[in-house]
Wavefront OBJ file of the C-alpha trace (Angstrom):
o trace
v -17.136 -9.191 -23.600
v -18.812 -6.107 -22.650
v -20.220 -8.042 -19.333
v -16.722 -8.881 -18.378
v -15.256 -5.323 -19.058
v -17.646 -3.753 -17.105
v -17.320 -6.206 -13.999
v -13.041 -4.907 -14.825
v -14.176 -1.375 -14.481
v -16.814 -2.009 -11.477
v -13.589 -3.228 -9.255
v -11.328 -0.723 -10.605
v -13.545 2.330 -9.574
v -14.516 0.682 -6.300
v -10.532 0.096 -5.455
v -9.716 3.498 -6.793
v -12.324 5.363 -4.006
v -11.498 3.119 -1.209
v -8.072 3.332 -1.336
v -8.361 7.194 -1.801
v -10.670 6.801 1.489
v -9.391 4.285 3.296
v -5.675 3.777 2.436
v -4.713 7.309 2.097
v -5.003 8.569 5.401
v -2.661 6.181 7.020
v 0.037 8.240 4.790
v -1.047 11.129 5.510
v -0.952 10.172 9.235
v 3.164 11.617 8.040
v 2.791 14.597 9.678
v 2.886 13.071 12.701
v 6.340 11.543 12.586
v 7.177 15.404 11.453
v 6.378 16.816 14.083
v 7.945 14.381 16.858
v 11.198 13.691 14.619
v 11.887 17.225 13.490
v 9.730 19.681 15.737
v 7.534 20.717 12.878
v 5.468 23.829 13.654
v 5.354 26.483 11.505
v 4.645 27.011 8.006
v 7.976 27.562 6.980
v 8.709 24.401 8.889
v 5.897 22.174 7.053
v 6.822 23.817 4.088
v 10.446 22.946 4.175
v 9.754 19.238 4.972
v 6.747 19.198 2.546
v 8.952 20.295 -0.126
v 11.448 16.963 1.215
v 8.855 14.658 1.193
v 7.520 15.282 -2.438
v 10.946 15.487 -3.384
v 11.919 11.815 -2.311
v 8.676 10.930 -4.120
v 9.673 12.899 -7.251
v 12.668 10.473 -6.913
v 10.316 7.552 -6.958
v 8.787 8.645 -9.944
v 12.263 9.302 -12.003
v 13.161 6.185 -11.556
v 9.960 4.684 -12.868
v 10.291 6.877 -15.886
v 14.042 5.558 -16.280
v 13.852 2.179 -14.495
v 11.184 0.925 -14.983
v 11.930 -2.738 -13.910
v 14.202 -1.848 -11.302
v 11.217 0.077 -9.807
v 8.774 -2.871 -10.065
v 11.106 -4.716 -8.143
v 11.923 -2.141 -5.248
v 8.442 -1.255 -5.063
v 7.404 -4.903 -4.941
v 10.473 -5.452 -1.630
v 9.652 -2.177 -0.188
v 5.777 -2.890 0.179
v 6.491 -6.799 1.635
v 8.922 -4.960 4.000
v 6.674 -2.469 5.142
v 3.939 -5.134 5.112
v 5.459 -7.225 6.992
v 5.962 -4.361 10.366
v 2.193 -4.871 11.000
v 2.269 -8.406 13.168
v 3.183 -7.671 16.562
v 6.341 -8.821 17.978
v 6.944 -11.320 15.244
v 10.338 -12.793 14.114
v 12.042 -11.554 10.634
v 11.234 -14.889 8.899
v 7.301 -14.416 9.756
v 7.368 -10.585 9.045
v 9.330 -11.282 5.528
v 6.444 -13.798 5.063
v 3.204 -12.133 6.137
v 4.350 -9.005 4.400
v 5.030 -10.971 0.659
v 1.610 -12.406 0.885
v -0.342 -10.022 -1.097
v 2.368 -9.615 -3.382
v 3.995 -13.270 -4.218
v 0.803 -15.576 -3.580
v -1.880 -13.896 -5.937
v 0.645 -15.437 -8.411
v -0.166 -18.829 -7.591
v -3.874 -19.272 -9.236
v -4.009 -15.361 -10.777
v -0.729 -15.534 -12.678
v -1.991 -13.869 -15.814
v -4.343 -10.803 -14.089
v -0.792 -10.535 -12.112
v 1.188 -10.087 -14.685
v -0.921 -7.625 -16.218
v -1.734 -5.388 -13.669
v 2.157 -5.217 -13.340
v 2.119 -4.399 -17.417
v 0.091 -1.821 -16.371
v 2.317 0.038 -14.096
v 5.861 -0.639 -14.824
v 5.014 -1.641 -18.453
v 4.764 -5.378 -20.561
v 8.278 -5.933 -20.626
v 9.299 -5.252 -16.784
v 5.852 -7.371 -15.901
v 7.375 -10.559 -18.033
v 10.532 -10.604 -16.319
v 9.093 -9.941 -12.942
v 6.216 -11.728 -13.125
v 7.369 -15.138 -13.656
v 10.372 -14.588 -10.680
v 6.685 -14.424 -8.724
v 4.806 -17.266 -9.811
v 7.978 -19.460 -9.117
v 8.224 -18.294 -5.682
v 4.719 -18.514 -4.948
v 3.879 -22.369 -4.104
v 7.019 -22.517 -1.437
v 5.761 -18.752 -0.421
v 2.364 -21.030 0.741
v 4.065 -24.068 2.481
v 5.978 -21.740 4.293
v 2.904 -19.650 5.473
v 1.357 -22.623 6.634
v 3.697 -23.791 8.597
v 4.533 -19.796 9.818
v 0.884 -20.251 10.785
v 0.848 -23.596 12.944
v 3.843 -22.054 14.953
v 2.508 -18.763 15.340
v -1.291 -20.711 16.598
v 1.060 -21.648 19.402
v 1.800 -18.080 20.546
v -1.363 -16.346 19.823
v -4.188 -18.103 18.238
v -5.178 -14.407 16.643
v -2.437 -13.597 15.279
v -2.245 -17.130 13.103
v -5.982 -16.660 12.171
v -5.288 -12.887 11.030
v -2.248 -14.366 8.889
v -4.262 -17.475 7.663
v -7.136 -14.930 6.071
v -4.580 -12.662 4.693
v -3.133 -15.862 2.984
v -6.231 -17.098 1.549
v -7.469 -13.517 0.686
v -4.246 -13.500 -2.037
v -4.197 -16.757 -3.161
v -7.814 -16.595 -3.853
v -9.709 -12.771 -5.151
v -8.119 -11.582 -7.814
v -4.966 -9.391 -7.109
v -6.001 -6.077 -7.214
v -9.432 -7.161 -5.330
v -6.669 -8.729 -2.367
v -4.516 -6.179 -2.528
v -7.619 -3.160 -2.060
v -9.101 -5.402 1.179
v -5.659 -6.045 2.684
v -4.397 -2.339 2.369
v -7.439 -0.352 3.319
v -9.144 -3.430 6.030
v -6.329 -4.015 7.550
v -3.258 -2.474 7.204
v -4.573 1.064 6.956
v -6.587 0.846 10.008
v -4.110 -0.598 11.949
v -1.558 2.044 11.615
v -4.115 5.072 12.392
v -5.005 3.195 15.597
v -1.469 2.650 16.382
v -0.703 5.667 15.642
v -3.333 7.635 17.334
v -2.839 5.321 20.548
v 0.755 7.124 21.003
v -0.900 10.470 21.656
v -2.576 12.470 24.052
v -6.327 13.619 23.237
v -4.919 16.804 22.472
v -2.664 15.785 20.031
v -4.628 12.975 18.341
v -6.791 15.881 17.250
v -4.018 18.147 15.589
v -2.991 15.136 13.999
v -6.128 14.261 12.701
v -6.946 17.957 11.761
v -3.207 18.019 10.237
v -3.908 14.814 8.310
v -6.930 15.957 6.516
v -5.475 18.557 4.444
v -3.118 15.981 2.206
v -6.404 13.222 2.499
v -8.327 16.297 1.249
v -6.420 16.890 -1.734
v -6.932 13.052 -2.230
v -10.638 13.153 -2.135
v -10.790 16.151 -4.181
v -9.016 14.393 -7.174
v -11.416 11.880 -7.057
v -14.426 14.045 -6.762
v -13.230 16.158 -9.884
v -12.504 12.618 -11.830
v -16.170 11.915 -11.162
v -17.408 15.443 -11.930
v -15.370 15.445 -15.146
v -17.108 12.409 -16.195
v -20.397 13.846 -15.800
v -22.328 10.888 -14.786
v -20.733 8.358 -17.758
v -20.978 5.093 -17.333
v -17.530 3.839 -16.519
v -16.451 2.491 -19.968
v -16.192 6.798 -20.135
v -13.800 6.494 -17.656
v -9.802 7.387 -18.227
v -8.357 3.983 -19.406
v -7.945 1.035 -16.916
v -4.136 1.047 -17.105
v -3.970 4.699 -16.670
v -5.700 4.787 -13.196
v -4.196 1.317 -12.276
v -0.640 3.076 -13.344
v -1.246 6.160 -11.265
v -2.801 4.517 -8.526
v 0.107 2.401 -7.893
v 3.008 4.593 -8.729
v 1.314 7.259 -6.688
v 1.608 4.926 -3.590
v 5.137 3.897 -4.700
v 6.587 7.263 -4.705
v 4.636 8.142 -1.548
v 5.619 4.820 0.225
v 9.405 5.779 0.389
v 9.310 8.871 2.280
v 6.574 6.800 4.471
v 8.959 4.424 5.113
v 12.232 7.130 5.866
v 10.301 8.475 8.336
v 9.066 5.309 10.068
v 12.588 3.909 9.953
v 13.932 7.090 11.562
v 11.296 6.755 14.402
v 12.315 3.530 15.037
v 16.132 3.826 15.611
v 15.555 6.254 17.886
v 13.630 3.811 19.926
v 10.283 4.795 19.918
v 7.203 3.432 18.825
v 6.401 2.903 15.322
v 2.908 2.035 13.898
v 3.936 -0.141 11.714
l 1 2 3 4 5 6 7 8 9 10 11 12 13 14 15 16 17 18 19 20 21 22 23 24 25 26 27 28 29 30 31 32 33 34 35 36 37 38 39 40 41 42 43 44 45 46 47 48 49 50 51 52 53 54 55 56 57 58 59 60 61 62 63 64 65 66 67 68 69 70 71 72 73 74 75 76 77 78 79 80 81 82 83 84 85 86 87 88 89 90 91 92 93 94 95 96 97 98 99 100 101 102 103 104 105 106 107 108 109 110 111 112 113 114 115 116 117 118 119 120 121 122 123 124 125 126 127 128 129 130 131 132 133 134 135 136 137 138 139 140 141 142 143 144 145 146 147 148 149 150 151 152 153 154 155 156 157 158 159 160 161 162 163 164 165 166 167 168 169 170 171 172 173 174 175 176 177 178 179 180 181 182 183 184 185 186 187 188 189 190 191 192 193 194 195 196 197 198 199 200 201 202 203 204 205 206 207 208 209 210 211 212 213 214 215 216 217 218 219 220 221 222 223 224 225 226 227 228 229 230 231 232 233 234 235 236 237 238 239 240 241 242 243 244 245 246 247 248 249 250 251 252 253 254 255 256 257 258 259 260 261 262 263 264 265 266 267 268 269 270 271 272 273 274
C-alpha cells in the first residue's frame, strides 16, 4: 500500500537526520579520548590516529563484506555491551540486561520488522539465522528486566524508572523507531554530558570545536542526499535497505574504534562516559 510505504519512508528519513544530529556527535566526542590517551595535538598527530581510527572501521566493514553473519552477531554483542556502560554503578547482570534491551526485546511483538531490518544490513540469510536466536531469547530477556527493575527500585527509584521506559520503548515502537529514541534521547546525550562534565571550560570548548568537524562531514552528507533529491517526495529517495544498510554498518564500523578507546580509558582508571 502506498499509505503504508510512505509512513516506512516518513520514519526512515526522520531516523536517518536524527541520528546524523543527535547520535553522531557522541562519536565524534573521540577526539577527546585522543587527546588525553595519546597527547594528540598536531596535525600530524590527528592525522596519524585519524588514519587508525578509520582503519579499525575499514576492518568493520571487511568483515561485513566477508562475514556477514558473524558481523550481525558482533555488532549485535558489541552494541548491548556498550549499551549496557550507561547505568551508573550497576552490576554486570543489570548492565548485560539494560544494554540487550533495544536489541533482544523488539523481537518479542516486532519479530518480522526485526528480522527484516536485519535482512537489510547483514543480508536475508544472516537475518534468518540470527533473528530467530532473538525472538527465543526475548520473553526470558523481559522477566528478567522486570525483576532487574524491582531490585534496582530499591537502590534508586530513577534508575528503575529510566530502565522500565527503555523496556517498554523496545518491546512496544517498532524497532528501528526504539532503537532511533533510545540512541539519540538517551544514550547520546548522556555521554556528551558525561563527557563534557570531565573537563575544564577551556577544554569543553576545544572539544566541542574539535568534535564538529567529523559531525560536520555528517551533516553535510545528509544535506547533499537532500539536495540531490531536489525536493522529491521520499518514494525518490535511495532505497530503504540501502540507507537502513549504511546507516547501521556506518555505526558498526565506527562503534569499534569507539569502544577501543573507551576501554583504554577505563583500564587506566579514569573516567569513562559510558
Amino acid at each position: 500500500m502506498v499509505g503504508g510505504e510512505l509512513s516506512a519512508l516518513t520514519e526512515l528519513a526522520m531516523a536517518t537526520v536524527l541520528i546524523a544530529l543527535l547520535g553522531v556527535p557522541h562519536g565524534a566526542l573521540d577526539v577527546v579520548f585522543a587527546r588525553r590517551l595519546f597527547g594528540t595535538s598536531n596535525f600530524k598527530e590527528w592525522a596519524v590516529f585519524s588514519v587508525l581510527y578509520v582503519g579499525v572501521a575499514s576492518i568493520v566493514v571487511g568483515v561485513w563484506f566477508v562475514m556477514p553473519t558473524l558481523f550481525l552477531t558482533a555488532f549485535l554483542v558489541s552494541s548491548a555491551l556498550h549499551f549496557g556502560g550507561d547505568p551508573a554503578r550497576a552490576r554486570m547482570p543489570a548492565r548485560i540486561l539494560y544494554g540487550g534491551a533495544v536489541i533482544v526485546l523488539p523481537a518479542l511483538w516486532h519479530s518480522v520488522e526485526l528480522q527484516r531490518l536485519l535482512g537489510y544490513v547483514a543480508g536475508p540469510a544472516s537475518a534468518s539465522l540470527v533473528a530467530p536466536v532473538l525472538s527465543q531469547m526475548a520473553e526470558a530477556w523481559l522477566a528478567l528486566t522486570v525483576l532487574g527493575c524491582v531490585l534496582q527500585a530499591r537502590v534508586s527509584k530513577l534508575a528503575a524508572l529510566e530502565w522500565a521506559a527503555l523496556a517498554a520503548l523496545a518491546v512496544a515502537a517498532p524497532p528501528l523507531m526504539a532503537f532511533t529514541i533510545y540512541f539519540c534521547a538517551m544514550h547520546s546525550p548522556r555521554h556528551v554530558l558525561k563527557t563534557l562534565a570531565d573537563l575544564s571550560r577551556g577544554e569543553a570548548k576545544r572539544a566541542v570545536a574539535l568534535a564538529l568537524w567529523p559531525s560536520a562531514a555528517v551533516w553535510f552528507a545528509i544535506a547533499a542526499m537532500l539536495w540531490w533529491s531536489g525536493g522529491k517526495p521520499l518514494q525518490a529517495w535511495p532505497a530503504e535497505a540501502d540507507v537502513i544498510q549504511v546507516i547501521f554498518v556506518g555505526l558498526a564500523a565506527l562503534t569499534l574504534p569507539h569502544m577501543l578507546l573507551i576501554a583504554r580509558d577505563r583500564r587506566l582508571g579514569q573516567r569513562s562516559p559510558a
